[in-house]
N, C-alpha and C positions, 0 to 999 in steps of 0.2 A: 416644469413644476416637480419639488420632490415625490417621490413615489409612496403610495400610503401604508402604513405598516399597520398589523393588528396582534394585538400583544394578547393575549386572554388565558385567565389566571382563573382556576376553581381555590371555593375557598371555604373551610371550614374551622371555627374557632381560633382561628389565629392572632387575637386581639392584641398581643404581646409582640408580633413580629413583622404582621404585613408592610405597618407603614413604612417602615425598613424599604421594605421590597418595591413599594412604591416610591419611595424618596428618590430609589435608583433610577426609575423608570420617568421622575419629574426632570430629574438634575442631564437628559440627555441631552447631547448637545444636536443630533437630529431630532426635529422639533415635528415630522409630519405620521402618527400617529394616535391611534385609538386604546383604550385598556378597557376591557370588555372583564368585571368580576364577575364570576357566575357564584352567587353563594348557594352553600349546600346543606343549609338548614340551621347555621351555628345559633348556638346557644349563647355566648359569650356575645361582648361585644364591638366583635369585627364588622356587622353592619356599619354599627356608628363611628367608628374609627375612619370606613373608606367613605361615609356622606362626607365627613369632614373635608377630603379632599378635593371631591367632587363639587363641594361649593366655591370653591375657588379655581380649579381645572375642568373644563367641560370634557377634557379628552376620556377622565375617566368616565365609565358608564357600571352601572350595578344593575344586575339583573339577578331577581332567585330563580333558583331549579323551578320548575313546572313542576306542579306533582304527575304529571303523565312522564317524568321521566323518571329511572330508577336513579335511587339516591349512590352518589361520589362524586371522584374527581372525573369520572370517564364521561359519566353523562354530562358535567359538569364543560367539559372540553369542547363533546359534542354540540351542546348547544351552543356554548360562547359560539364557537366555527359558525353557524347558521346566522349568526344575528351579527358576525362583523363584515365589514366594510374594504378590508386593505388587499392589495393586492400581493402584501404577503404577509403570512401569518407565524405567531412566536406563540408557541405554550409554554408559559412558563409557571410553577410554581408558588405557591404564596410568601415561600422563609427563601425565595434563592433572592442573590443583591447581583443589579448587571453594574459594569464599568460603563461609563461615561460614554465612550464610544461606541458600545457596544452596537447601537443601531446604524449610526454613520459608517463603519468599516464594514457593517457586513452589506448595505445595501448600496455601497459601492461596487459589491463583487458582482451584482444580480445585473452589475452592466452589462453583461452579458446574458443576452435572451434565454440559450440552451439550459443554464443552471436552474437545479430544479431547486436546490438547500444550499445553504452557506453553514456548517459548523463549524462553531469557535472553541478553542482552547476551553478546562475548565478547571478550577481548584476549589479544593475543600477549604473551610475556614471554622472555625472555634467557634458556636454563638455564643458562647459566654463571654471568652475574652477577643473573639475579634482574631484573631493571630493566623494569618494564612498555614492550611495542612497541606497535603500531599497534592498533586493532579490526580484526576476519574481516572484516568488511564496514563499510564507510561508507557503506553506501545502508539504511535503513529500511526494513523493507517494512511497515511497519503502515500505509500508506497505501495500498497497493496493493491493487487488486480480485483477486481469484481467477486469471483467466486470465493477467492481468500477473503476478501471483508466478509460475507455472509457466511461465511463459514466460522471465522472466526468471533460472526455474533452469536451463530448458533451454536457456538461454545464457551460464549462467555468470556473469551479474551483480547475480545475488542469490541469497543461501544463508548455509547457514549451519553448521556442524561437527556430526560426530556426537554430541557430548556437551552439546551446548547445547538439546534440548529433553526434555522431560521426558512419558512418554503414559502416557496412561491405557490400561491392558491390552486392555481388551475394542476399541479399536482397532488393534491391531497384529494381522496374519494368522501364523498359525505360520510358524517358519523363514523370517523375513523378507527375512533376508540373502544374493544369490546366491553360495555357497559357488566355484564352480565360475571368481569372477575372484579375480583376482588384484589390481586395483585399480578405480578407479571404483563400489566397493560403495557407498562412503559416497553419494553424487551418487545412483544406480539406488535405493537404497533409500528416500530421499526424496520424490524424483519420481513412485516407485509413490504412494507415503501420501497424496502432494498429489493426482493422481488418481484418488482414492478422497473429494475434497473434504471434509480433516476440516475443522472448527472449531478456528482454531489463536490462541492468544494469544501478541503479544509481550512481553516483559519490555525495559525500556531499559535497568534496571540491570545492571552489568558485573558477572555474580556468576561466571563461568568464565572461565579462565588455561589457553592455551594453549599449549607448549614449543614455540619456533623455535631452534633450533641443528642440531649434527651427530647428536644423541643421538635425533632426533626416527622414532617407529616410520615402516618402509617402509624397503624398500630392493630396489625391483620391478625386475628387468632391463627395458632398454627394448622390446623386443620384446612380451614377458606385460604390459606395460603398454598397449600400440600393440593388440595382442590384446581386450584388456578395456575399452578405450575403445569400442570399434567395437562388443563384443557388447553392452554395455550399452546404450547410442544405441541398437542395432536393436531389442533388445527394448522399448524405452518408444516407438519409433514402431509398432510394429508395434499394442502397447496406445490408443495415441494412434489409430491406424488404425481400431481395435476400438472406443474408446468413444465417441469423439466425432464429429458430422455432417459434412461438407465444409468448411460456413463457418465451423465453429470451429477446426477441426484445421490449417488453414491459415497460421494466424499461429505455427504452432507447427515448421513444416516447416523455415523457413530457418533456426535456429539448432541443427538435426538437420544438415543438409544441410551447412551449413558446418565441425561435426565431423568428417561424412564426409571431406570433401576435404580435411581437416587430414590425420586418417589418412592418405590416400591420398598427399599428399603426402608423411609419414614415410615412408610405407612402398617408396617412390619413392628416397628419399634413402639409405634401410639397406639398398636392391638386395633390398627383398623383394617377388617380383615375384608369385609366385603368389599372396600377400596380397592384392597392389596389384589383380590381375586382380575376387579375391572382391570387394572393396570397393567396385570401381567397378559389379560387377555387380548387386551389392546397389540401389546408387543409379539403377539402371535399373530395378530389380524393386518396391522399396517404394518410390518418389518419382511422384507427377504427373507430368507432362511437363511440365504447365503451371509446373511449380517450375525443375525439371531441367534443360531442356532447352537456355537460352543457357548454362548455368557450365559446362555438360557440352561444349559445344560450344566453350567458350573452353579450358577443360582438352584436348581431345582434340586439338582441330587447331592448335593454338597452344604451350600450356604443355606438353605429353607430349613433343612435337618438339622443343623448344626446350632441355627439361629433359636429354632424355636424350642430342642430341647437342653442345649447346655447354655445358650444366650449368647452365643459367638460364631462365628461364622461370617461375620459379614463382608469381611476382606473379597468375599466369592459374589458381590453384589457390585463389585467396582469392574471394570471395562477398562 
C-alpha cells in the first residue's frame, strides 16, 4: 500500500491564490494523501473557495485555528501537525504551486527507513505573469558536511523554504513551530531539525514554485520583525550553547554574533533604544569574550559615538 502523506497548509486571506496551490496538489499523480487547511481567521473569501474543493475531493479537510491558539501561520502549522494522519508530513504554503510529481519522487526516496526529509529543488516564479525566476538557493548543499550546512544556515548562505522538504513524522517534535514570533519561524524551525542531526536527502529536481510578487504572504511591521530576529538567534545559541563542546560550537558563534549587531544596528537607526540597550546586553551575556570582545569594542568606542552624534559610523557595526 502507498505510504500516507500529510500536506498542511495555514491560510489566511488568500482568496485570489490558494486554488492555485491546491490545483497543484489535486493534479498529483501520487494520489495517497491528506491536505489538512488550518484557516487563520480570514476575512475574504478563502473559506469558500477551499469548501468548494472539498465537495468534490474529501482529501482536503478545513479546519479553523481554535481561539486557545495564538493567531498565524505558526500556530497554524502546529495544529494542522496534531490533527493529521500521514506518516509523512509537507508544510507547505497557501501561494506556493508543486510539480506534478512532486509527491511520487520524493516518497520514493523515503524507501529507505534511515531518511528523516527528502528536499527538493525550488524556483521563484512571477505571480502576475507566471514566468519562472531564479532558484532559492544557488549553492548545493549536497556537498556539504554536517557542521558546514548548519553553519552555513546560521549564516544565511544556505537554506532552503518551508515547503521544499518533505519529513518523515516520527522526526518532527510536537509544536514545532515558535508560535510566539512573528517572523523568522521558518529559519528557527530549521536550524532546531538540523541540530537534532537528521539524515536529510537532497532532490536536484526543481519540483516546487515559489510566488515572488506583491501578493506574496507576510506583511510584519519592522519592529515585530527586528523583535523576532533577535529572539530566534538567542534561542538557537543558547541550544548551540547546550549541545555542543567548545570546539565545535565556535565556528558557529560568528554568524550568531553578526545578526546580533545587524539588530543592534536597526535598532540604533528606528531610535529603539531600550531594544538596542537589551541586545547589546544579550552579546555581553551569551558570547565568549574571546569572540566579542574587538566588534564590541569597535561598536562601543567608535560606531555608538559616531552613529549617534554625526549619523555615521555604522561600518564599525559589521563583523
Amino acid at each position: 500500500m502507498d505510504r500516507f502523506v500529510s500536506i498542511i497548509i495555514p491560510l489566511f486571506n488568500r482568496e485570489g491564490l490558494v486554488s492555485e496551490t491546491l490545483d497543484s496538489i489535486s493534479k498529483q499523480k501520487y494520489s495517497n494523501w491528506e491536505c489538512i487547511i488550518v484557516d487563520d481567521g480570514s476575512t475574504d473569501d478563502s473559506v469558500k473557495v477551499v469548501s468548494e474543493y472539498i465537495l468534490t475531493n474529501s482529501r482536503f479537510i478545513l479546519y479553523k485555528r481554535p481561539t486557545s491558539y495564538l493567531k498565524g501561520a505558526n500556530s497554524c502549522r502546529n495544529f494542522g501537525l496534531e490533527q493529521s494522519k500521514g506518516e509523512f508530513v509537507h508544510f507547505l504554503d497557501s501561494d506556493d504551486i508543486l510539480h506534478e510529481n512532486f509527491l511520487s519522487e520524493v516518497v520514493s526516496v523515503f524507501s529507505d527507513e534511515k531518511i528523516d526529509a527528502v528536499i527538493v529543488s525550488s524556483r521563484f516564479f512571477d505571480g502576475s505573469s507566471l514566468n519562472l525566476l531564479g532558484q532559492w538557493r544557488n549553492v548545493s548543499p549536497n556537498g556539504l558536511e554536517y557542521f558546514d550546512l548548519l553553519e552555513g544556515f546560521l549564516a544565511d548562505t544556505t537554506g532552503w523554504p518551508i515547503s521544499a522538504p518533505v519529513w518523515r513524522r516520527k522526526s518532527l517534535v510536537s509544536s514545532p513551530f515558535d508560535a510566539f514570533l512573528y517572523s523568522s519561524q521558518d529559519w528557527l524551525f530549521h536550524v532546531q531539525v538540523l541540530l537534532s542531526e537528521p539524515n536529510l536527502v537532497f532532490l536536484e529536481k526543481e519540483l516546487l514554485y515559489i510566488r515572488r510578487d506583491g501578493e506574496r504572504i507576510g506583511n510584519v511591521k519592522s519592529f515585530e520583525k527586528l523583535m523576532s530576529t533577535f529572539c530566534s538567534r538567542r534561542k538557537v545559541l543558547k541550544e548551540i550553547n547546550i549541545r555542543f563542546r567548545n570546539v565545535e560550537r565556535d565556528t558557529f558563534f560568528l554568524p550568531l554574533l553578526r545578526s546580533h549587531f545587524s539588530v543592534i544596528r536597526t535598532a540604533l537607526e528606528e531610535r529603539e533604544f531600550l531594544f538596542f540597550v537589551r541586545v547589546l546586553l544579550s552579546v555581553l551575556q551569551d558570547f565568549p569574550i574571546r569572540v566579542s570582545f574587538v566588534p564590541l569594542c569597535r561598536l562601543i568606542f567608535l560606531g555608538l559615538p559616531l552613529s549617534l552624534v554625526l549619523g555615521r559610523g555604522y561600518s564599525f557595526f559589521k563583523i
